[in-house]
N, C-alpha and C positions, 0 to 999 in steps of 0.2 A: 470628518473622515467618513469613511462608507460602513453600511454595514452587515457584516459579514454570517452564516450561516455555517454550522461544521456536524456533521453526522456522523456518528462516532466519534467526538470529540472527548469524549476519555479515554480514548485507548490511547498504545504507543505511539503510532505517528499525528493522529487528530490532537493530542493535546500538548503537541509540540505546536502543533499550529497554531491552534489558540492563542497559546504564550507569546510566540511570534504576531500575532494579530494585534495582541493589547501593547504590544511593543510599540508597535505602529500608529499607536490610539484609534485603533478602531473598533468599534463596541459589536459583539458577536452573541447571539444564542447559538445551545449546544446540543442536539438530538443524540441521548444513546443510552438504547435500553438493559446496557450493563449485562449485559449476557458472553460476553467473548470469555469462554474455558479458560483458554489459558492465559489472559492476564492473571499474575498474582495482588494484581490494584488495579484500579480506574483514579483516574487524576483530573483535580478540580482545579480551577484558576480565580480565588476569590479575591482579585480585583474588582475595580466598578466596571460596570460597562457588559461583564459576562452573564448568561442567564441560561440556566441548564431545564433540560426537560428531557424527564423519563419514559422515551414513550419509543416505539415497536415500528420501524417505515414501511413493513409488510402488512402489517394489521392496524394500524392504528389510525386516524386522520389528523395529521401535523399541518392542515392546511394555513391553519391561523398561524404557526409558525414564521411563515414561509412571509407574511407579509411585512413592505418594506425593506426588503434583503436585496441587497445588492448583487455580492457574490456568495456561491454554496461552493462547499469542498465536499465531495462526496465520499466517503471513508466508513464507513457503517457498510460492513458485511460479515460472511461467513467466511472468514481468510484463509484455512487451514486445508492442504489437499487431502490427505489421507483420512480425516475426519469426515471428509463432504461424502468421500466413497462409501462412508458408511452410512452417510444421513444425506443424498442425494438430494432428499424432497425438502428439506431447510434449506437448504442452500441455494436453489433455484429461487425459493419462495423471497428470501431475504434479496439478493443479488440479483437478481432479474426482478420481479414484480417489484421490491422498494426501488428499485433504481428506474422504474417508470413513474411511480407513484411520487420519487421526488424530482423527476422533470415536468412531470406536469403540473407539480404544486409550485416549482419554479417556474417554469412557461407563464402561468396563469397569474403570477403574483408582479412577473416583468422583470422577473431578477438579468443582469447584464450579462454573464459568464457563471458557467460549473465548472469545476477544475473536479474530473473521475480518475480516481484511485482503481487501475489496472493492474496487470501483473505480466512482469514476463515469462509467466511459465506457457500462456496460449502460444508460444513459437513450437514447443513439443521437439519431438524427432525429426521429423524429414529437411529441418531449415539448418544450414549449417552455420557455423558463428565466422563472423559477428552476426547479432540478429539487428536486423534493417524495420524499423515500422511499415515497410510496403510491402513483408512476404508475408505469404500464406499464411492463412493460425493450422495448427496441426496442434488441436486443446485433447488432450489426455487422462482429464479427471473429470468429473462437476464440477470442481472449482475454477479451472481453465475456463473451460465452457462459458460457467455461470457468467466471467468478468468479461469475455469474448461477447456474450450478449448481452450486455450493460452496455459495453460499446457501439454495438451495432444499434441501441433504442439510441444512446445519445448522436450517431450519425443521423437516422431519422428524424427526430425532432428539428436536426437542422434543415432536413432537407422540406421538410413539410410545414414548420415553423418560424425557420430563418432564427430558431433561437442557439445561443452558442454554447460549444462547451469545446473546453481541452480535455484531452486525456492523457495520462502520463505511466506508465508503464515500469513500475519499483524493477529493479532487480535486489533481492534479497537484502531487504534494508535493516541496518543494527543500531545500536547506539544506547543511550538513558532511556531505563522505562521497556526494553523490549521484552515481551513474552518470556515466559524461564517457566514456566508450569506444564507438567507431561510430555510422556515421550515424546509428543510432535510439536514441541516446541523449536520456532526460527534457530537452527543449528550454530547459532552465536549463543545465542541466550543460552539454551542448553548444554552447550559444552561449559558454558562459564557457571551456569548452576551446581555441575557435577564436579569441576573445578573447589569452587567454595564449599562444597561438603565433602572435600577430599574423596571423590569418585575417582571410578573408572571413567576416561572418554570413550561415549559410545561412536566409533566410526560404521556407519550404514556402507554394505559391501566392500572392496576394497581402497573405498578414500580415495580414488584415482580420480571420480567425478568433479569437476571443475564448476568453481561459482565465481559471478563477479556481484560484488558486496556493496552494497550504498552504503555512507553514514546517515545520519538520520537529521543533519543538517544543511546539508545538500537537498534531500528532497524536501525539506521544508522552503528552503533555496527555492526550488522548482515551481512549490503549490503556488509561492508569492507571485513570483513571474508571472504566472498561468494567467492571472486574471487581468493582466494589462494590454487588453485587445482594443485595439478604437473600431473594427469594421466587424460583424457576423461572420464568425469562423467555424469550422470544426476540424481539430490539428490532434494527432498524436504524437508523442515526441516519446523516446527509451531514458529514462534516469536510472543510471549506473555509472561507476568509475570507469569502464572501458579497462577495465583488468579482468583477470580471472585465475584463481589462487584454487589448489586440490583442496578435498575437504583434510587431509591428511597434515596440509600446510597451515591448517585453520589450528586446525589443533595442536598442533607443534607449537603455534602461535600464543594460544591459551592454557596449556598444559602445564603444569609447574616441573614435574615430572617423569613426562612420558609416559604414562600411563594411560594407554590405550584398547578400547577390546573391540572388535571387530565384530557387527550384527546383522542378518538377513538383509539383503537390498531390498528394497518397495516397489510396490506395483504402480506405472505409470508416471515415473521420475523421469528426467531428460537427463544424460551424462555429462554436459556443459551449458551452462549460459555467458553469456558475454555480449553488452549491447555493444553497437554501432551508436554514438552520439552525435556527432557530425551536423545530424539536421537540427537535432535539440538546442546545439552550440546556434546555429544560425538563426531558428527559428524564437525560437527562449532567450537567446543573449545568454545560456548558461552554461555553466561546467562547473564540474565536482573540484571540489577544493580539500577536500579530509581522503586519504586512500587508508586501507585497514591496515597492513603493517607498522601503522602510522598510529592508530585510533583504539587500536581493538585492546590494549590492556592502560585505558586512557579513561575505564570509567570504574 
């Protein structure tokens, strides 16, 4: 079997993947320097075949790493929007300069395929939903931005290298293992946190805002796909259910009790998401198979 590379492979979606990799028997090293706020754990996979390393993609040199890898799942970043506003300069630093730092240590090592870890928040206001991977970005935080320019280096490198990468674009992915630490915690995680210590659910402005929700097996679904290319590509594709549920509905959904309090909206939020999948189904062979009405008190 091949083998595989994952950065940020302790966190919530890298160390599904992992799982998923050794499933498949394929033997992977794990880059991630354990720094993401708000996991409340980083998660290990002590099978044969895994080997972890502590180490910084911004600052550090993982070249050695990199050698004999096949494919890389790139997931190691600054992920949180309202955090980056506050620490702009990490978040570049991590998200843009490591996300050069590991095409080039991929480039240079011959790895076949990147599969980059996106976001759909870079679609912003001006695009209306469904959101299409051919319109405009209209990015609204640093963190938009930063994964906005992550993708623009991995276009480049193809175009100047001929080396390949996918890019896949989460919408608000939940499931085992997600985020539940601090107010800006993924709004699954955190309602279900406040849930189990019999809180209030905090609803951000009137709960009217509209999200469409991944499970967190579906995009690992996706990363698999990703790297089954036989020609030099470079594809972006939207992973999401192609729903989209209020945040009001989310919580009704979680809520034992109805117990709800309503708190300031945030700066530089978009009032809906919802991808278009259509090219992802064509392009990927994929579709979401878990919807959250379905999932979301399933763990």
């Amino acid at each position: 079997m091949s083998k595989c590379l994952v950065t940020g492979g302790c966190g919530f979606i890298g160390s599904h993947i992992v799982d998923r990799l050794i499933s498949l028997g394929h033997t992977i090293d794990v880059i991630d320097d354990l720094s993401a706020p708000q996991n409340s754990a980083f998660y290990y996979n002590h099978s044969p075949g895994v080997e972890y390393h502590k180490n910084d993609i911004s600052t550090d040199d993982c070249a050695s790493i990199f050698k004999d890898v096949d494919y890389v799942f790139h997931l190691a970043a600054r992920s949180r929007i309202q955090p980056t506003i506050s620490n702009p300069s990490e978040c570049f630093e991590v998200n843009v300069l490591g996300t050069q730092r590991v095409l080039e240590w991929s480039r240079l090592s011959g790895v076949k395929n990147l599969v980059y870890s996106s976001t759909s928040s870079l679609y912003g206001h001006q695009n209306s939903t469904p959101f299409t991977p051919n319109m405009p970005t209209d990015c609204l935080n640093p963190y938009s931005m930063s994964k906005w320019m992550g993708e623009q280096i991995c276009k480049l490198y193809f175009q100047l290298y001929d080396f390949s990468s996918t890019t896949l674009r989460y919408f608000n992915v939940y499931g085992p293992r997600e985020p539940v630490r601090g107010e800006y915690a993924p709004v699954v995680g955190l309602f279900k946190r406040q849930v189990a210590r019999y809180e209030s659910v905090t609803v951000v402005g009137d709960g009217n805002q509209k999200r469409d929700f991944t499970y967190i097996d579906d995009v690992v679904n996706a990363n698999i796909l990703a790297i089954d290319i036989e020609t030099p590509a470079y594809n972006i594709y939207n992973i999401g259910s192609g729903k989209s549920y209020s945040i009001l509905e989310l919580a009704n959904m979680i809520s034992r009790n109805g117990d709800i309090v309503h708190i300031p909206e945030r700066p530089a939020e978009v009032r809906e998401t919802l991808a278009d999948i259509e090219s992802t189904k064509l392009g990927l062979g994929w579709s979401p198979e878990y919807f959250i009405e379905d999932m979301i008190n399933s763990y």
